[in-house]
N, C-alpha and C positions, 0 to 999 in steps of 0.2 A: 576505248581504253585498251592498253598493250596488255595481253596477255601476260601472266604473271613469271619472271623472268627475264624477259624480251626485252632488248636496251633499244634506245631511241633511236640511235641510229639505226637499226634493225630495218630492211626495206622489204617489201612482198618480193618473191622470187621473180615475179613478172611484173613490175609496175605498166600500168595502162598509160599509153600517152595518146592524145588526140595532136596528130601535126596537121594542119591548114598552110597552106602555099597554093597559087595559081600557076606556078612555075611548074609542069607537069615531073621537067626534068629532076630540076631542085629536090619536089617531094619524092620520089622515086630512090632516089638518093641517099637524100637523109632515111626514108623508113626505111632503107636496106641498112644502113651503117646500124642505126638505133638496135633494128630486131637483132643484129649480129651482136649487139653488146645485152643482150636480155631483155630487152622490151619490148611489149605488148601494145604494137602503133595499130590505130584508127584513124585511116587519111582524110582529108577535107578537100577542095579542091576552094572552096570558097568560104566568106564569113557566114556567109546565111546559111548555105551546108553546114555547118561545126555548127549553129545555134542550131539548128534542127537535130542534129545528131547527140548534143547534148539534152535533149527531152527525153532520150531513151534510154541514154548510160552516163553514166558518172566517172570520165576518168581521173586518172593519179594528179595528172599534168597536162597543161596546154603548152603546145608549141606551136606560137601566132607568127605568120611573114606580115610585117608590117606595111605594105605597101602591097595592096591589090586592086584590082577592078571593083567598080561599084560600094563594093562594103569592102574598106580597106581595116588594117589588122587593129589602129586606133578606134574605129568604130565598134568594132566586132567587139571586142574587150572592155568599152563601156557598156554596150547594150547585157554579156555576158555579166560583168558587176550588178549591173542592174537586174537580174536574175536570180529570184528568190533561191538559196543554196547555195551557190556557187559566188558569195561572196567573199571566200577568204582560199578559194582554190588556185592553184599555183599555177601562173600564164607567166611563160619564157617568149618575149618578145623577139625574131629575128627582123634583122634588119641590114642592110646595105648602107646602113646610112650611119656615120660616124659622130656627127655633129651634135654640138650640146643642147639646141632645142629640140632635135627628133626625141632625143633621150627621154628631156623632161616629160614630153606630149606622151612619151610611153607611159611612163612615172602616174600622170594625172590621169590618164585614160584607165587605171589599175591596173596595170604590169608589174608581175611580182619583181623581175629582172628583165634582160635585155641582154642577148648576143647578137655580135654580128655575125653574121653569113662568111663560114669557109668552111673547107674541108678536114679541118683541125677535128675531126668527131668524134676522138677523147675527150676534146675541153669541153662538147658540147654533152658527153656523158657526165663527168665530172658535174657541171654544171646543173643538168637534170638532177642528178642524184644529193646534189649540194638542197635544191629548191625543195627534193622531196623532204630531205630530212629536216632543212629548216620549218618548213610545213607540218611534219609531224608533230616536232616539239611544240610549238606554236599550238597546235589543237590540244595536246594534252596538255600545255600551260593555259588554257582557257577552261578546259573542262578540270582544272587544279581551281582555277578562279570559281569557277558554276559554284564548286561542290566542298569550296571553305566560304563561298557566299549564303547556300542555303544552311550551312552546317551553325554558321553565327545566327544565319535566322530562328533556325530553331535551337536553338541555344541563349538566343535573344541575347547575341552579344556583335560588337563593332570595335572600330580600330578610329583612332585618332593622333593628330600630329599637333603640336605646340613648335613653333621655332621663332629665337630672339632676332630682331630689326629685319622683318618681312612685311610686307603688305598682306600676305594671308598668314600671319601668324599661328591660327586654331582652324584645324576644320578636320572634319566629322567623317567617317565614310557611309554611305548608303544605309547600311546594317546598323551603324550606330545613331543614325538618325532616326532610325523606325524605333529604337528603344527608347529615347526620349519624347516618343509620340510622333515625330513629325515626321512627312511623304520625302525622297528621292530630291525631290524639286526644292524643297526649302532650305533653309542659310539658318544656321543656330550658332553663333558666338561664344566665345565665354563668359561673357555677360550675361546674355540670353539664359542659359546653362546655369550660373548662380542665381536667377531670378526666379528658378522653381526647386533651388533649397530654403528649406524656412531659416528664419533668420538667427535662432542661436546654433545652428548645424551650419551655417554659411558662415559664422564667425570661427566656428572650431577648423572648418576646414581651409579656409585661409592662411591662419595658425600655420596650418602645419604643413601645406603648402611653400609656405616662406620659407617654411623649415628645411624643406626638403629641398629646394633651390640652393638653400644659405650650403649646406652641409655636400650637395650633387649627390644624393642618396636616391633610394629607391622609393616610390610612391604605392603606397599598398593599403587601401579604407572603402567603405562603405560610407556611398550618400543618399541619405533621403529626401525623395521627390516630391513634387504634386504638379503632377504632369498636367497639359495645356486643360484636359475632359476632368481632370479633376480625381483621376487616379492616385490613389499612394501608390511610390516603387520606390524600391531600394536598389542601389545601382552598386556594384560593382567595380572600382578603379585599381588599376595597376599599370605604373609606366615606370619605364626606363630612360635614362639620359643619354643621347646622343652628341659624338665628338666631333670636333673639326679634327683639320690635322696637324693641327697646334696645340691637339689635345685637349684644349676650351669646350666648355660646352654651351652646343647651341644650338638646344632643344631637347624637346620630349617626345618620344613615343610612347603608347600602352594601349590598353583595350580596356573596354568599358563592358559591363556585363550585368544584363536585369537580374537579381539573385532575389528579386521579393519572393517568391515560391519557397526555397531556399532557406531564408533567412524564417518564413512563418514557420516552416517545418522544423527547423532549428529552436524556434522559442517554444513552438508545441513539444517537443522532445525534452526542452530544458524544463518546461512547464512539469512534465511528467515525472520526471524525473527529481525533481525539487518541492514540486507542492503534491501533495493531496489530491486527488480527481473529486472526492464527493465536497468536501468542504471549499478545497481553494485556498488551505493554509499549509505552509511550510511542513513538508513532512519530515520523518524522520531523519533523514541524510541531510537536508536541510539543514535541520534541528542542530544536529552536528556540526555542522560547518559552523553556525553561528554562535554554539556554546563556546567553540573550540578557539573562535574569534575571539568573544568579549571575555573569554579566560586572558589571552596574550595579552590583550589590551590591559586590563585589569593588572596584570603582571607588572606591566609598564609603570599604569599610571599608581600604583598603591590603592586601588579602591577594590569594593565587594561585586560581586555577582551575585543574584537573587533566581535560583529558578523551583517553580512552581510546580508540582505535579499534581493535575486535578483531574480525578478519577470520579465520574458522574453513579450518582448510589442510584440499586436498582432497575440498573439502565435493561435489564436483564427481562425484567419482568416487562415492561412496555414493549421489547422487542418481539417478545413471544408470544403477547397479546394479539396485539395490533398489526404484526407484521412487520417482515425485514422494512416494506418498504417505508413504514409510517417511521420504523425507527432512522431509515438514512435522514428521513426528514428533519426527526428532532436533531440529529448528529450536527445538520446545515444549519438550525437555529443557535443552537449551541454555538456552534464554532461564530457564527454573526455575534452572540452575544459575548465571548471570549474580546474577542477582538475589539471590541468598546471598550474594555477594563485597563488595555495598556494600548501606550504609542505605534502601535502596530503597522510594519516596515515590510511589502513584499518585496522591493525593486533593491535588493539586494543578491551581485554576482559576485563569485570568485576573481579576484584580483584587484576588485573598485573602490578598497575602501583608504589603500596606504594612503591614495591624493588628497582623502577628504578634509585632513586636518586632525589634529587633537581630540576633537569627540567626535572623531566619525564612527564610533562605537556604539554610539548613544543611535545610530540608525541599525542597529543588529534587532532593538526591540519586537518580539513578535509574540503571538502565539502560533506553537504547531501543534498537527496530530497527529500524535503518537502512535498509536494504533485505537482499533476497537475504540472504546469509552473513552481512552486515557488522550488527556492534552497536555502540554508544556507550555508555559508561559515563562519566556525570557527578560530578566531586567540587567542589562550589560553594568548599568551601576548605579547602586544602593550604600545610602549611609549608613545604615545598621537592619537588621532585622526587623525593624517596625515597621521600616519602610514597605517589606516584603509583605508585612502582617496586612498593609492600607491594600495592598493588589489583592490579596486574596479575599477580604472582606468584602472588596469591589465586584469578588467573583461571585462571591455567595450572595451577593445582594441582587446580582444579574439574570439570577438563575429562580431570584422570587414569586419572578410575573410567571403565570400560567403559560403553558405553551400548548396549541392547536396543532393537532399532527393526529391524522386518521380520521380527522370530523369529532375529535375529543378532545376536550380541554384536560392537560395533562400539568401537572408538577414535577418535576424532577432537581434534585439536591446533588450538589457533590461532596470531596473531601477531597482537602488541600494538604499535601503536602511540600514542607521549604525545606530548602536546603540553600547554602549560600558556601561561596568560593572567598578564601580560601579557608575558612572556619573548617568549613563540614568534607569537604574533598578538594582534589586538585587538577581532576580532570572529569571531563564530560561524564563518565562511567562511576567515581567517586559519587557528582551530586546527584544524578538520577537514583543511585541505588541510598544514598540516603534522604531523599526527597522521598521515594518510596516506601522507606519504613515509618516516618514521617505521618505519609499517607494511612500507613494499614494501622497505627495505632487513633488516629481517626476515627477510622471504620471500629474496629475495637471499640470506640468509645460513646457512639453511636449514630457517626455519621451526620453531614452537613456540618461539618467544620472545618478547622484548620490547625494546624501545628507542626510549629520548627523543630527542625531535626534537633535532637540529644543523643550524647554518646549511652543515655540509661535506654532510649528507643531500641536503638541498634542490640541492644544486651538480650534485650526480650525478644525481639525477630530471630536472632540467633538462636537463643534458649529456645524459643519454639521450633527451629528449624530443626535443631538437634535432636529436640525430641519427638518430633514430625519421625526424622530419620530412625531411629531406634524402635519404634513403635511399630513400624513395619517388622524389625525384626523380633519384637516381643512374642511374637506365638511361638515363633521357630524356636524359640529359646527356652520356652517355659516359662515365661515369665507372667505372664496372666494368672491370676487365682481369682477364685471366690470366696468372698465373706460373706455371712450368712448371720439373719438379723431374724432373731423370732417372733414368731405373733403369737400373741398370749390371747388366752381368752381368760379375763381374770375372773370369771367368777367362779370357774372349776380351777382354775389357778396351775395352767398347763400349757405348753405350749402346743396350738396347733396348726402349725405350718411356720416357713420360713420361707425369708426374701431374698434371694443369691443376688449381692449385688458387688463387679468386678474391680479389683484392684491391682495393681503393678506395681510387682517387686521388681525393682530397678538397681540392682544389686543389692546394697545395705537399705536401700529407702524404698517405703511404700507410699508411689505416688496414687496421691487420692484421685478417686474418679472425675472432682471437678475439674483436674489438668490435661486429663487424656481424653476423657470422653469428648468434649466439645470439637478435639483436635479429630479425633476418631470418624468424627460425624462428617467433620469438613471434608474429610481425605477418601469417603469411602470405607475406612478399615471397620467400622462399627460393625458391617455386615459379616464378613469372617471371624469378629468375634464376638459376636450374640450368636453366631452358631456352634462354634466353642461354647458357649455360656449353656447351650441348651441340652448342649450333649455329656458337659460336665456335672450337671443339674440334676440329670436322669441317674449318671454313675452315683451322684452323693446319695439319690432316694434308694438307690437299690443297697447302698450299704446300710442305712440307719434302718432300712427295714429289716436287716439280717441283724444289726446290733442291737436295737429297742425297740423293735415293731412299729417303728416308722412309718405311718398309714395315710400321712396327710399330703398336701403339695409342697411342693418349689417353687417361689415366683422369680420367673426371668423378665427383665425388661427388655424390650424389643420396641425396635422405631419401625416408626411407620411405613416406610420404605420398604422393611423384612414382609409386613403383613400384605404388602402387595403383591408380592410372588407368588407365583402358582404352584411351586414346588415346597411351600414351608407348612403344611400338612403332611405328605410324605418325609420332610427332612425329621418332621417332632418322633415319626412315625419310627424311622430308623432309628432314634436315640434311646426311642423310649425300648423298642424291640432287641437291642442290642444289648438290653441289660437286663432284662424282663423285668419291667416293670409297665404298670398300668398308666394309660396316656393320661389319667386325670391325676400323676403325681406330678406331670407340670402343668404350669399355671401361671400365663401370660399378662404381663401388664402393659400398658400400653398408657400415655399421659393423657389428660381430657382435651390440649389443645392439639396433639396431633392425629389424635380420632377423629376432631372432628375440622382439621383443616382436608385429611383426607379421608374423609368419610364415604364417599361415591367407593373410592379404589379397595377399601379396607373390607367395607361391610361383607363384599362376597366369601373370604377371609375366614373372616369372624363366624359364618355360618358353618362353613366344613370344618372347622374346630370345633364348634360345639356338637356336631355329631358326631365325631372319634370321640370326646368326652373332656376338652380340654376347654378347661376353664378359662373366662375372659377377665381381667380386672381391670378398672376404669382407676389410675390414679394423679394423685392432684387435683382429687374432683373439688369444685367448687370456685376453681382459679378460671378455668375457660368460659366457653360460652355454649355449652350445651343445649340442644334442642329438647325441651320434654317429650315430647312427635317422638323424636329417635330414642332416647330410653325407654321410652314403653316397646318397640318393637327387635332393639339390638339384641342379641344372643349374650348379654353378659351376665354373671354370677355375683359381682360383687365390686363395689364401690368404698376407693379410700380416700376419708375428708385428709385435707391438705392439713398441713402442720402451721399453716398461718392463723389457720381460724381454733388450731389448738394450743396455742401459745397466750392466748388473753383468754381462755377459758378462768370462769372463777373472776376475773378483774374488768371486763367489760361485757354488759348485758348482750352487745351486739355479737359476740362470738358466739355467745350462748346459744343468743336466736338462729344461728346462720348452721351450727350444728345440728340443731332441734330442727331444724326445715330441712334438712338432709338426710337425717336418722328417716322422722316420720317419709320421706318420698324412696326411700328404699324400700323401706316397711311396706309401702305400696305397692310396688313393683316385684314385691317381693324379692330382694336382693340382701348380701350380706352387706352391714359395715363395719370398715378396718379404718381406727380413728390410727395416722401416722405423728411421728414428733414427738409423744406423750415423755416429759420430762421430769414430771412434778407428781406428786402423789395429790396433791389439790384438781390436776389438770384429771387424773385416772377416778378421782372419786365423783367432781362431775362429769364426768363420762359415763361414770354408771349409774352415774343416778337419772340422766339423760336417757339413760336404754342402748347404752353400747356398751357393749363386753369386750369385744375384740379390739386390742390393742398393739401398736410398735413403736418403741421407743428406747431412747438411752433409761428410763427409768428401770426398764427390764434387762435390758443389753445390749452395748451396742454391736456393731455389725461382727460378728466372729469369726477365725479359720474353724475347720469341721471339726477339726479335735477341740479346739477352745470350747466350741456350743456345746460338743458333746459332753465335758467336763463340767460348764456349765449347768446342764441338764442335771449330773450327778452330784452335784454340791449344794446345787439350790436349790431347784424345782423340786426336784425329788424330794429332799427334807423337808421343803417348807420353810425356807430360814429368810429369807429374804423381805423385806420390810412393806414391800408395795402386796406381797402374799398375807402379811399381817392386817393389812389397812382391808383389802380386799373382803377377806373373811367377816374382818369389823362391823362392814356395809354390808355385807348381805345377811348378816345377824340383823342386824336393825332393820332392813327391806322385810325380812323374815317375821320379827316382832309386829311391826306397821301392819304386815297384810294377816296379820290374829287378831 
């Protein structure tokens, strides 16, 4: 190869020539003229001399006299062809001899040219330097051929010619023979060549074939194989049309080119990129494409769109059990059982569907996943909303059968939410977000169901989202208070202690705790303000002790999550210290179903509180499921019966009893009890005739601000004027009488 720069013409400053003549004079001669014009001659006197002198060097050029003794310059120069190497090296034939058979005999013997013998030594320069340069180019046209021949090989591509009224119409080049399987040596047709495409990809490309003849365009497709061994390949075609010069055309050239590698890594790309890796369904962008489709379509034809948002309940808890991996597992049966419920359509690309006709829509149908838990189920078109109602019900009914995943036979439920086009939104981002509120009113409602969007949904997502938003900023604001709800102990007829429980002043309105707290819970924010709660708790006891000798407790509620922390003995510590007051003026309650869901985390808890001094209360007792085991050894002070089982007090025997088993198992344990709810002066008289004095309820007051109770305090308590004070007194006159 020419050094980079160097043009063809370009010669070595010294070309080597090897001259042979027997004519002593002749060669003497000529290697004087030669060396005078720059060349580098090696003399021969004979043919056999030059073949032996060729074993040891390799020159530029031979210059043969063709007529010698013994081995004349015809022989010399086949035997030289015949000479592994030296078959394409440059032999300048001299000769004496003018006649047109010498010529030829030079010709056939491999002479590259032929001069006659004169003194002209220019022409014979000229002529040298013609043979080298033709020679050059000639090598580097060969090694141009080598190295676009291996270059198609490993490119696995070739070159092919079509031309109209030939005897060889089609034929193939080496390179493109090995792509369609077959050796150098074999003959492949275009018949041959249609006989290993299958047969509806032989009919499409005929088509279009025709077409391209009819029109003299360009040929540019993909054909698939099943080559002679039984390989799939995907080949590659691209040709051009060739003109006479009449400007008709008559024929084709292009190149063919194995692209199966190619084309898989292309569909693996497209795969990824369109489906899901764990499931194998339509993912998001996907998802997209095809809402975005059967919306236009829809557009067109005047019909609905139906899509589904189904959110699997719980999914949370299996994952965290059992493990990511048991949970990919369920996600793959899931998504298999998704995929039963509707006409589910992967072999959907961008651009395929204008050709398909009037419902090529109806092939958009899928389900994808969404992310996480959540799937979509696409219905491109629906008569009404029922319709959507029969898919989801298909859903829930799908998701009945138990599912195996971890070596456990597992249940799992969803909730569906519909939204449909163009009722509920107009574009892909409209139905999703109302499919999803859809959904969470669902969930809201208790999950494993289904329901279509309403603009009253949408009303309440927002209204919560709003006040999601604002709730963050209710501390910073002030806006948090305590009201404060006393416990009477009626048979001294006084209050002793109180239950701080929180409310938000939301400008003009006092939203009740059952709006915010649950949101509070959801969000996190409960912990920021149950420690508000605790440290406001401590301020109210430190005043009512400076205003009315205020000696008893504060009950704050706190979830279960607070008594997990390791710093919520130090935090009471700080509340209580920053106002001097004594740690047993607050007074912790805690519900009986989240004591004892986290029981293991709490109980450590529970003990370092009760040795600063702070009291534990168990409330809602009676609704969970408590362990007698752990009441006998838990650090608590005091237990309050639930208000359900003091609302049929006095009207059904069975409250009676369930309070009487409660009372007597404190009395055991030695604990207090705080009967809650108490409405009725019937509910307070059997209460104390049951053996419980300490009470809370609207019968006494309901929840207060701290000046209210305390006004309270001085109106009623104090005097005595209040009716359930009357009733109380009544009954313990008669308890009184009874035990004389």
């Amino acid at each position: 190869m020419l050094p980079t720069g160097q043009a063809l013409d370009d010669l070595p400053p010294r070309p080597r020539v090897l001259l042979v003549d027997d004519d002593e004079v002749n060669l003497l001669l000529t290697a004087a003229a030669l060396r005078e014009r720059g060349f580098e001659v090696t003399e021969a006197p004979s043919g056999s001399e030059a073949l032996g002198l060729l074993s040891t060097r390799t020159p530029d050029v031979v210059v043969l006299d063709a007529l010698m003794p013994e081995l004349d310059g015809f022989e010399t120069c086949s035997l030289l062809r015949a000479t592994p190497g030296f078959e394409s090296l440059p032999v300048l034939m001299l000769t004496g001899l003018d006649d047109e058979a010498s010529i030829n005999r030079a010709y056939q013997a491999g002479a590259t040219d032929f001069f006659v013998k004169s003194p002209q030594w220019s022409l014979l320069d000229g002529r040298l330097r013609y043979l080298l340069r033709s020679s050059r180019t000639r090598l580097e046209l060969e090694r141009s051929k080598a190295k676009l021949a291996r270059a198609q090989d490993l490119a696995r591509m070739g070159s092919f010619e079509w031309w109209r009224d030939t005897s060889a119409s089609f034929a193939i080049s080496a390179e493109g023979l090995r792509v369609f399987g077959r050796g150098p040596q074999d003959r492949l047709d275009f018949i041959g060549v249609m006989r290993m495409v299958p047969t509806d990809d032989r009919h499409v490309f005929l088509r279009l074939l025709r077409d391209v003849i009819a029109h003299t365009s360009v040929l540019v497709t993909d054909l698939p194989l099943t080559l002679p061994d039984g390989r799939q390949r995907v080949v590659h075609i691209e040709a051009e049309p060739e003109f006479n010069e009449q400007g008709g055309v008559n024929g084709y050239t292009g190149i063919l080119q194995d692209v199966t590698d190619r084309r898989q890594a292309e569909d693996r790309i497209r795969q990824l990129a369109h489906f899901d890796a764990l499931t194998g369904l339509p993912n998001r962008r996907q998802l997209i494409y095809r809402v975005e489709r059967a919306i236009e379509s829809a557009r067109r034809g005047g019909h609905e769109v139906g899509l589904l948002l189904i959110d699997l309940d719980r999914f949370k808890v299996i994952n965290d059990t059992l493990g990511h991996a048991a949970g990919d597992e369920l996600l793959v049966e899931v998504g298999r059982r998704l995929r039963s419920c509707v006409r589910h359509s992967d072999q959907i690309l961008e651009g395929v569907l204008d050709g398909l006709g009037n419902r090529s829509h109806r092939g958009l149908e899928a389900v994808g996943r969404l992310g996480g838990d959540e799937f979509v189920a696409l219905l491109p078109e629906v008569a009404d909303e029922r319709d959507a109602e029969r898919v989801a019900q298909r859903v829930l009914d799908a998701l009945r059968e138990p599912i195996f995943v971890g070596g456990q036979e597992c249940f799992v439920t969803a909730s569906v939410g519909i939204a449909l086009y163009p009722r509920d939104g107009q574009t892909m981002a409209d139905l999703l977000r109302n499919s999803d509120v859809a959904m969470y009113a669902v969930k809201s409602q208790g999950r494993n169901a289904s329901a279509v969007y309403s603009p009253q949904l949408a009303g309440h997502g927002k209204q919560k989202l709003e006040l999601e938003s604002a709730l963050h900023k209710a501390l910073e604001r002030n806006e948090i208070v305590l009201h404060y709800q006393p416990k009477i102990d009626v048979r001294a007829a006084r209050m002793v202690g109180a239950e701080a429980l929180m409310r938000w002043q939301r400008g003009n309105v006092l939203v009740p705790p059952a709006d915010f707290i649950p949101l509070a819970e959801e969000t996190g924010l409960i912990v920021p303000l149950s420690e508000w709660a605790l440290k406001e708790a401590a301020r109210q006891a430190k005043l009512w002790s400076l205003q009315f000798g205020f000696s008893d407790s504060i009950a704050v509620n706190l979830p279960s999550r607070l008594f997990e922390r390791t710093d919520l003995v130090e935090h009471i510590h700080q509340c209580v210290s920053a106002y001097g007051v004594p740690h047993r003026s607050i007074q912790l309650e805690i519900t009986e179903n989240n004591l004892m869901k986290d029981l293991q985390n709490v109980i450590p808890s529970l003990h370092r509180l009760n040795e600063v001094g702070v009291e534990i209360s168990i409330d809602d007792f009676g609704t969970g499921y408590s362990s007698l085991g752990y009441l006998t050894t838990l650090p608590i002070s005091e237990v309050k019966v639930d208000r359900t089982f003091v609302r049929d007090l006095g009207i059904t025997p069975q409250s009676s009893a369930v309070v009487t088993a409660i009372i007597a198992l404190a009395r055991a344990l030695g604990l207090r009890v705080i009967a809650e709810g108490v409405e009725t002066l019937r509910q307070m008289e059997v209460l104390h005739r049951l053996g419980c004095s300490l009470m809370q309820g609207f019968l006494f007051s309901k929840a207060l601000p701290a000046e209210e109770l305390e006004r309270w305090i001085a109106q009623t308590v104090l005097p005595r004027k209040a009716p359930w004070i009357t009733q109380a007194d009544g009954a313990s006159d008669i308890a009184s009488r009874g035990q004389r």
